[in-house]
C-alpha positions in Angstrom: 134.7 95.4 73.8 138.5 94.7 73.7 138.4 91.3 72.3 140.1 90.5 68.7 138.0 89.6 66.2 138.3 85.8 65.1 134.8 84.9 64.7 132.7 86.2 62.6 128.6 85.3 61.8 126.5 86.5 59.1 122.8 85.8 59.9 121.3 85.5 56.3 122.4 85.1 52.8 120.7 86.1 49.4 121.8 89.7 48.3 123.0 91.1 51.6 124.3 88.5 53.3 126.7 86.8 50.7 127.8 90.9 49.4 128.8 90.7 53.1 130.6 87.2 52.4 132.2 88.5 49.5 133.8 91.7 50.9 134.6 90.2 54.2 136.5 87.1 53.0 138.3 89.5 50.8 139.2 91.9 53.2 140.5 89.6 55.6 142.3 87.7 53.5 145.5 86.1 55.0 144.6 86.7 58.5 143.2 83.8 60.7 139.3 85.4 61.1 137.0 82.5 60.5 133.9 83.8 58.8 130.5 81.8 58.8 127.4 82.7 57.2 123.8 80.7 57.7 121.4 80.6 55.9 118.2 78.1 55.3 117.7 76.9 51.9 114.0 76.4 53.3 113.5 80.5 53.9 113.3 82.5 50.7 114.7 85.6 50.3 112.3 88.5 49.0 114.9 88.7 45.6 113.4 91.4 43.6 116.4 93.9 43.5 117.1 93.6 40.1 118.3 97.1 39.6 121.5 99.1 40.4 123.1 102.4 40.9 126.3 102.9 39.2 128.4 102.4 42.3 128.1 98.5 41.9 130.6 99.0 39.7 133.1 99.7 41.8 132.1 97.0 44.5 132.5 93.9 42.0 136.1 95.7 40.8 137.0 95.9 44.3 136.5 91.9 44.2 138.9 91.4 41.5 135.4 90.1 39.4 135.5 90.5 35.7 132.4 92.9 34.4 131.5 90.1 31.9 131.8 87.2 34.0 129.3 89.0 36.1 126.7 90.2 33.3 126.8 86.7 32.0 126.5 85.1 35.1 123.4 87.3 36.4 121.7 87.8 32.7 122.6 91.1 33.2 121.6 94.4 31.4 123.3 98.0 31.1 120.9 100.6 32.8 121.8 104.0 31.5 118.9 105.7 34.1 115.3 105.6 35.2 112.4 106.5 32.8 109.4 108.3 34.7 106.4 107.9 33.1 103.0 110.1 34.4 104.7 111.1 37.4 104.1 114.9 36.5 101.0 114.6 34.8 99.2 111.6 32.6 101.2 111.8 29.7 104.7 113.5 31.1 108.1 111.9 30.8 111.2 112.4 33.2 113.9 110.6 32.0 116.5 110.9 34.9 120.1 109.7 33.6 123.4 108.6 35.4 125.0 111.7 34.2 125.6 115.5 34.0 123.6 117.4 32.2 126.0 120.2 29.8 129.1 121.6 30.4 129.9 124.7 32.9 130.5 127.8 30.9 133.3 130.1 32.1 133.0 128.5 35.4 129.2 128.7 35.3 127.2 125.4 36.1 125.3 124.9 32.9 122.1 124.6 34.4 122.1 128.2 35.0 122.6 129.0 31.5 119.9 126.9 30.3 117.1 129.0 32.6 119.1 132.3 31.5 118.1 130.9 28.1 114.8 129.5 28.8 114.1 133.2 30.3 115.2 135.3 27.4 113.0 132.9 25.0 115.4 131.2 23.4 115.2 128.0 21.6 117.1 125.6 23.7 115.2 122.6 23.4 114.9 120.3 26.3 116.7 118.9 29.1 117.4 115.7 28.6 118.9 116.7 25.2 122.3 117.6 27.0 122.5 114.3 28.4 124.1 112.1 26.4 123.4 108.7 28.7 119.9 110.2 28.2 120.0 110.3 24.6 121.3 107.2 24.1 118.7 105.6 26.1 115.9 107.3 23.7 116.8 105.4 21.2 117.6 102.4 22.6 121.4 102.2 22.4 124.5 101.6 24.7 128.0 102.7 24.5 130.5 102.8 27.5 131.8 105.6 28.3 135.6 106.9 27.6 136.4 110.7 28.6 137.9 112.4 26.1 140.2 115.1 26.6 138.6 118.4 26.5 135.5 116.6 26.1 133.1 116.3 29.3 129.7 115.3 27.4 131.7 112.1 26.8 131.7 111.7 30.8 128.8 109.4 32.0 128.0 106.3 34.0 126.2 103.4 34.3 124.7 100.6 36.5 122.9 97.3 35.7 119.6 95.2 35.9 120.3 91.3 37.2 119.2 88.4 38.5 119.3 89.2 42.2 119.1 85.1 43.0 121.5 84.5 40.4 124.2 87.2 41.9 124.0 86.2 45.4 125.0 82.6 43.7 127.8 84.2 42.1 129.1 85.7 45.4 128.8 82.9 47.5 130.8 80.8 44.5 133.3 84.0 45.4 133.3 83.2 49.0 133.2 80.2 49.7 136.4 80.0 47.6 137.9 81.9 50.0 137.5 80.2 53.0 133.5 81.5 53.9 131.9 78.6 55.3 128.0 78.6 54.7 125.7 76.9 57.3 122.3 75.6 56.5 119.9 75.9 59.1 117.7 78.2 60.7 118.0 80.7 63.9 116.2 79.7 67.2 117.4 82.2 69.7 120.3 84.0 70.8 122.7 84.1 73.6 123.9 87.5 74.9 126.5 88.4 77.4 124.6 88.5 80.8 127.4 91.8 81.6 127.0 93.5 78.8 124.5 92.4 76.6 127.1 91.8 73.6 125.8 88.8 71.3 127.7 85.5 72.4 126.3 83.2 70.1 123.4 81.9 67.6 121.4 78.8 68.7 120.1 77.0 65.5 117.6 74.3 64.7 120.0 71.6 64.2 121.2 72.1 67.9 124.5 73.4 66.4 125.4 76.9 69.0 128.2 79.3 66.5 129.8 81.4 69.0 131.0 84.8 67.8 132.8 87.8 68.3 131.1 90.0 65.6 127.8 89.6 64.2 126.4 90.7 60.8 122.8 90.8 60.7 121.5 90.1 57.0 118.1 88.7 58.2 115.7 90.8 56.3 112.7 93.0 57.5 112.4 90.6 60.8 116.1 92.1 61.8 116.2 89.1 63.9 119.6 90.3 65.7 119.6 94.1 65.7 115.6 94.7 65.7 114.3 91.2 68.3 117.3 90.3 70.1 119.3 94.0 70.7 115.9 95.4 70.6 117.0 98.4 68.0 113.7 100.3 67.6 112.4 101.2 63.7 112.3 104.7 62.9 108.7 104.9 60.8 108.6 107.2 57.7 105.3 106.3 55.9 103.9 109.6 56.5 106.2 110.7 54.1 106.3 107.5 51.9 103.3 105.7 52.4 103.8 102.9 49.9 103.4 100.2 52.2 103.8 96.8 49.5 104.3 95.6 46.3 103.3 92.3 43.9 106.3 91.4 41.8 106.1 88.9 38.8 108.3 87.4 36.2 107.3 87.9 32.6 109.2 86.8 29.1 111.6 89.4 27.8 109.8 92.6 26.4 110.5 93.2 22.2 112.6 96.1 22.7 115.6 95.4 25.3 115.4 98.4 26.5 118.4 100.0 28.5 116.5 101.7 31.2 114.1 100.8 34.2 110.2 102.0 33.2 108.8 103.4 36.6 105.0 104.1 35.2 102.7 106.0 37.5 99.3 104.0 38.4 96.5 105.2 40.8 97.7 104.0 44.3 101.6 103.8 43.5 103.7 103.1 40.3 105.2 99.8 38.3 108.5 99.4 37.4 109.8 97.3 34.6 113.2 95.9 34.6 114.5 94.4 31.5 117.0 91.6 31.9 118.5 89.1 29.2 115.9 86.2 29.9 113.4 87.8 31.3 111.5 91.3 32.4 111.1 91.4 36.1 108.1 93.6 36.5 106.0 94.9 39.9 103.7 97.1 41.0 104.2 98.9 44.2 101.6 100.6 46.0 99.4 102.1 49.2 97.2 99.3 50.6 95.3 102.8 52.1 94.5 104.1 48.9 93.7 101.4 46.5 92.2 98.0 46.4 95.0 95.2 45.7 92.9 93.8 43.6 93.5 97.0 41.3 96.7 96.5 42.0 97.6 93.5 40.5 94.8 93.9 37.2 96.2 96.8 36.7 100.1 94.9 37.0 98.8 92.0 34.7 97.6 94.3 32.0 100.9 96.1 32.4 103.3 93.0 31.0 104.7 93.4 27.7 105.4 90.0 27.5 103.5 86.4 29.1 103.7 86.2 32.6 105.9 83.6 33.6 104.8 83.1 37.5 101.8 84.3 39.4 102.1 87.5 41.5 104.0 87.7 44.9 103.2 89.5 47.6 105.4 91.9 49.5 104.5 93.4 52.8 106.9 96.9 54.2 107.0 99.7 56.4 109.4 102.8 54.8 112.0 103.9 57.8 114.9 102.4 59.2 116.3 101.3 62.2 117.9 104.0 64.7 120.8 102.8 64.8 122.9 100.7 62.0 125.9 99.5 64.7 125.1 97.6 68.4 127.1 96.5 70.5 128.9 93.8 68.3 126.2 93.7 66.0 125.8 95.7 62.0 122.9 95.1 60.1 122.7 95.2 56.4 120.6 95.9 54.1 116.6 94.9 55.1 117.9 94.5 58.3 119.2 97.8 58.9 115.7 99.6 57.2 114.0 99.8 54.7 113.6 102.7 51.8 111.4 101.9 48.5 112.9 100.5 45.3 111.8 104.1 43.1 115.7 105.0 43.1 117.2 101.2 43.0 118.9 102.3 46.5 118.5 99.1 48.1 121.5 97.3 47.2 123.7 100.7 47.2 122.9 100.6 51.1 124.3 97.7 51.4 127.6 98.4 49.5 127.6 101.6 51.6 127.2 100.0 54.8 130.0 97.8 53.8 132.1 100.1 52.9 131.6 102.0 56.4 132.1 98.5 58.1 135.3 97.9 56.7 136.4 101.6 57.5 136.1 100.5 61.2 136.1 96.8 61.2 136.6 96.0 65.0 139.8 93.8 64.4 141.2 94.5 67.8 138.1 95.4 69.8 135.2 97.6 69.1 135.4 101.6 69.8 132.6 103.6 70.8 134.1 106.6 68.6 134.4 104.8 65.6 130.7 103.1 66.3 128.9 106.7 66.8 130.5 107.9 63.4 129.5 105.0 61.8 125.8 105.6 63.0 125.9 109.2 62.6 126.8 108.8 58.7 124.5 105.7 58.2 121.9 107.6 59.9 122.6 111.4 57.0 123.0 108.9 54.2 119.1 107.4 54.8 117.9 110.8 55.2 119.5 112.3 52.1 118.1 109.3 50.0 114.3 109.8 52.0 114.2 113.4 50.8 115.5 112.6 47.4 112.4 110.1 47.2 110.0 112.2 48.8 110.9 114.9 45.9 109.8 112.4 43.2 106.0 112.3 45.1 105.5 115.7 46.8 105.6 117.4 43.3 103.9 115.4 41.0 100.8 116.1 38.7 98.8 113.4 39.2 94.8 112.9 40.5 93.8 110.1 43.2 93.7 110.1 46.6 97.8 109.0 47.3 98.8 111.4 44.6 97.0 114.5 46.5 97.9 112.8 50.0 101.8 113.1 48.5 101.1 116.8 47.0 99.7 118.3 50.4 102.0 116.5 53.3 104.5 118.5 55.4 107.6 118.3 53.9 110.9 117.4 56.2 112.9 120.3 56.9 116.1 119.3 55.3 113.6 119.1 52.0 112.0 121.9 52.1 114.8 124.2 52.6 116.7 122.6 49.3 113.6 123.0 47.2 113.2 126.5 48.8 117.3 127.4 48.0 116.5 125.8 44.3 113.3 128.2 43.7 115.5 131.2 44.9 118.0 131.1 42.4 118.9 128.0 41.2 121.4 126.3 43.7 121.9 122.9 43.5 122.5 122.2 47.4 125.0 119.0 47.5 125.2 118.5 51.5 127.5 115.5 53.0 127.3 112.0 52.3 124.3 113.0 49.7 124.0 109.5 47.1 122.1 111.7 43.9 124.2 114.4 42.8 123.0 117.9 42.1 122.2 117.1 38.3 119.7 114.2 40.0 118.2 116.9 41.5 118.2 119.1 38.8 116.3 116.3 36.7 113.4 116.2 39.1 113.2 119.9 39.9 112.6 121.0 35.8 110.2 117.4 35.5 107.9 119.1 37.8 107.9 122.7 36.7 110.5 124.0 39.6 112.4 126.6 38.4 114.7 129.5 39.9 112.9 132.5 40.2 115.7 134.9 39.3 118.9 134.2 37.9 122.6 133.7 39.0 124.4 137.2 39.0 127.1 135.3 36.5 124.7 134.9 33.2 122.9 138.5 33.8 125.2 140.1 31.4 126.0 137.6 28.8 124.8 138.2 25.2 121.8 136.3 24.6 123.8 135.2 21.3 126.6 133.9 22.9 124.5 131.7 25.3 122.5 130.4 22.1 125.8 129.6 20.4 127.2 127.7 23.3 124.2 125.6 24.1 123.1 125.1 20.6 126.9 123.7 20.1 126.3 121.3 23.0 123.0 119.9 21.9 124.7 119.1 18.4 127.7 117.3 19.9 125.7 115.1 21.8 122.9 114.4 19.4 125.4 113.4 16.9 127.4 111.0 19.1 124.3 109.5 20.4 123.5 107.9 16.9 126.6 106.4 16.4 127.0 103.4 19.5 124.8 100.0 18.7 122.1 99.2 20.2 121.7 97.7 23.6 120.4 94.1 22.3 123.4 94.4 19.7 126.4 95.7 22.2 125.2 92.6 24.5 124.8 90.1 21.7 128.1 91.1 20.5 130.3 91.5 23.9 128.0 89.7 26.5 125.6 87.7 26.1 124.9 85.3 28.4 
């Protein structure tokens, strides 16, 4: 398609669609693209992303947005990681932190150090005690991060936990300042180019037909434009993560505000608990195959740390994604595009991501079957990197029930097997391209469940066992000692945020 882009449609708002508002009326800023977005204030939106990766971050600085506006606006949190709880065994913890673990040693990634140590029978304590995000969270406390020179413990990052409803507010405040016009009604069909089978138009319920050069499909799980009307087929991956739904339900803010989301293993799936200023979002995912959902939400009720503040709603998914991210004049975001569980809060990353790779070919003078093929091929690695980093958290784990031993005995995917297999050999964190967890992710899942290198890296063979001791025992102290100093999380947000 040749035609210049001057009309523009977003089919959805909540997180997706006004994140897509947002970046778009930013980017196009001083040019003449008119950019609509519907929505019905009738359909809900499923609004139970309340947790980030660090990378959101960078999309609300992109924007110009203060951090502080934003917190307040959203009752927002600091989330230094992920808490694991049972996933190895009954009582296990994997704490798994937005930071490196350690410091290289004469060019050495630390991690091989700590099984050169762990080998010889030293005393090096545990993993998570060279993380310093990790260590503040274990007590409760926040601090952000400022490298010092010389210093890389000091390096770290951090996300958030927010009001999904309340952001998608704050966005659409954003955009509709700058020109986004939002129109509320509801999608009855769609008119495609008889030639070419390019979208020409939405038909709504009003009557009101928006003609458009490029679509952005926020719809949800229906994918209403990519999925039903370019008839995209849905690539299905629940035979390698059969969670297939989830109850979500409000409850009043735990005692401890803890900086961290709790994912807690349960019998047929796991709970997460997501601490936000005025309230705990809390949910219990699962597989309707192996449990009763009656279980399910008992077992979610008796959960709460605080007083439940709603009754239970239900969420229905299939894991997978559609084959293709770009059609025709058509990009789907977030739900739209596919669908991976929350475990890793990757939900909302996808959509900054497939932003981001909109932007990098936005079609302003036409549409380019190069640039769209790239931009599928790279939407297509990213949702397999993330599926095998998820897939890691279940195929390992040390749990009894039926899903737990379904999860221990499935075939793995290639591209899985062969990093776990590279890992076992000798201890090589495999970072491929356009991989979202980086190797010390990895490395925090690999020593949760017991994987370990089964011989060393030649580098550390011929250190002196003192030496090593020194070095990591010097770490350990550095950070313990710095991670007793910040406030605590309720205190740094009383104090600088507080909404």
């Amino acid at each position: 398609m040749q035609q210049p882009l001057n009309r523009l449609i977003i089919l959805g708002g909540g997180t997706a669609g006004w994140m897509a508002a947002a970046a778009m009326s930013h980017q196009l800023r001083g040019t003449q693209v008119r950019i609509q977005l519907v929505e019905s204030s009738a359909v809900g939106t499923v609004g139970v992303g309340e947790a980030t990766l660090p990378g959101l971050r960078n999309f609300n600085a992109s924007l110009g947005i203060d951090e502080r506006a934003f917190i307040r606006a959203t009752n927002a949190t600091f989330k230094l990681g992920i808490r694991f709880e049972g996933w190895a065994g009954q009582s296990s913890d994997i704490f798994h932190p937005f930071s490196d673990y350690g410091a290289p040693i004469a060019g050495t990634p630390f991690h091989q150090w700590f099984y050169r140590a762990r080998a010889l029978g030293l005393d090096v304590g545990a993993l998570h005690e060279y993380s310093f995000s990790a260590m503040l969270a274990g007590q409760q406390r926040f601090a952000q991060p400022h490298a010092e020179p010389g210093n890389p413990l000091a390096d770290y990052k951090y996300a958030f936990h927010f009001d999904a409803t309340a952001y998608a507010a704050f966005l659409r405040h954003y955009a509709e300042a700058r020109g986004v016009e939002r129109v509320d009604d509801r999608l009855t069909s769609v008119v495609k180019d008889p030639a070419n089978g390019h979208i020409q138009a939405l038909k709504l319920e009003s009557g009101l037909e928006l003609a458009g050069d490029f679509f952005i499909d926020c719809s949800g799980f229906r994918s209403l434009l990519l999925g039903e009307a370019l008839s995209v087929p849905f690539e299905d991956w629940s035979h390698w993560l059969p969670v297939d739904g989830a109850y979500a339900v409000a409850a009043e803010p735990a005692p401890v505000l803890r900086p961290y989301t709790r994912a807690i293993a349960r019998d047929g799936g796991w709970q997460w608990q997501i601490p936000l200023q005025h309230r705990t979002g809390n949910g219990s995912v699962f597989a309707s195959r192996f449990i009763d959902e009656s279980r399910v939400v008992e077992d979610l009720m008796a959960g709460l740390e605080g007083a439940a503040t709603g009754s239970p709603n239900r969420i229905r998914f299939v894991t997978g994604r559609r084959q293709k991210f770009w059609e025709k004049n058509c990009v789907a975001l977030g739900l739209a595009s596919g669908f991976l569980e929350p475990l890793e809060s990757t939900s909302i990353a996808l959509i900054q991501t497939g932003l981001s790779r909109l932007l990098m070919f936005l079609p302003l003078a036409g549409i380019d079957a190069a640039e769209v093929e790239e931009a599928n091929r790279t939407a297509r690695i990213e949702m397999e990197r993330i599926r095998d980093f998820l897939i890691l958290h279940y195929c390992r784990n040390g749990r009894q029930g039926d899903l737990w031993e379904y999860c221990r005995n499935m075939p793995l995917p290639d591209s899985l097997a062969q990093k776990i297999a590279l890992f076992e050999s000798r201890g090589h964190l495999q970072q491929r391209e356009l991989e979202s967890f980086e190797p010390a992710s990895w490395l925090t899942f690999y020593e949760g469940f017991g994987v370990a290198p089964c011989q060393p890296d030649p580098a550390v063979l011929n250190a002196s066992p003192d030496d090593i001791a020194r070095a990591l025992a010097s770490m350990r102290s550095q950070i313990a000692s710095a991670a007793n100093q910040p406030l605590s999380h309720a205190a740094f947000i009383a104090r600088h945020c507080a909404a």
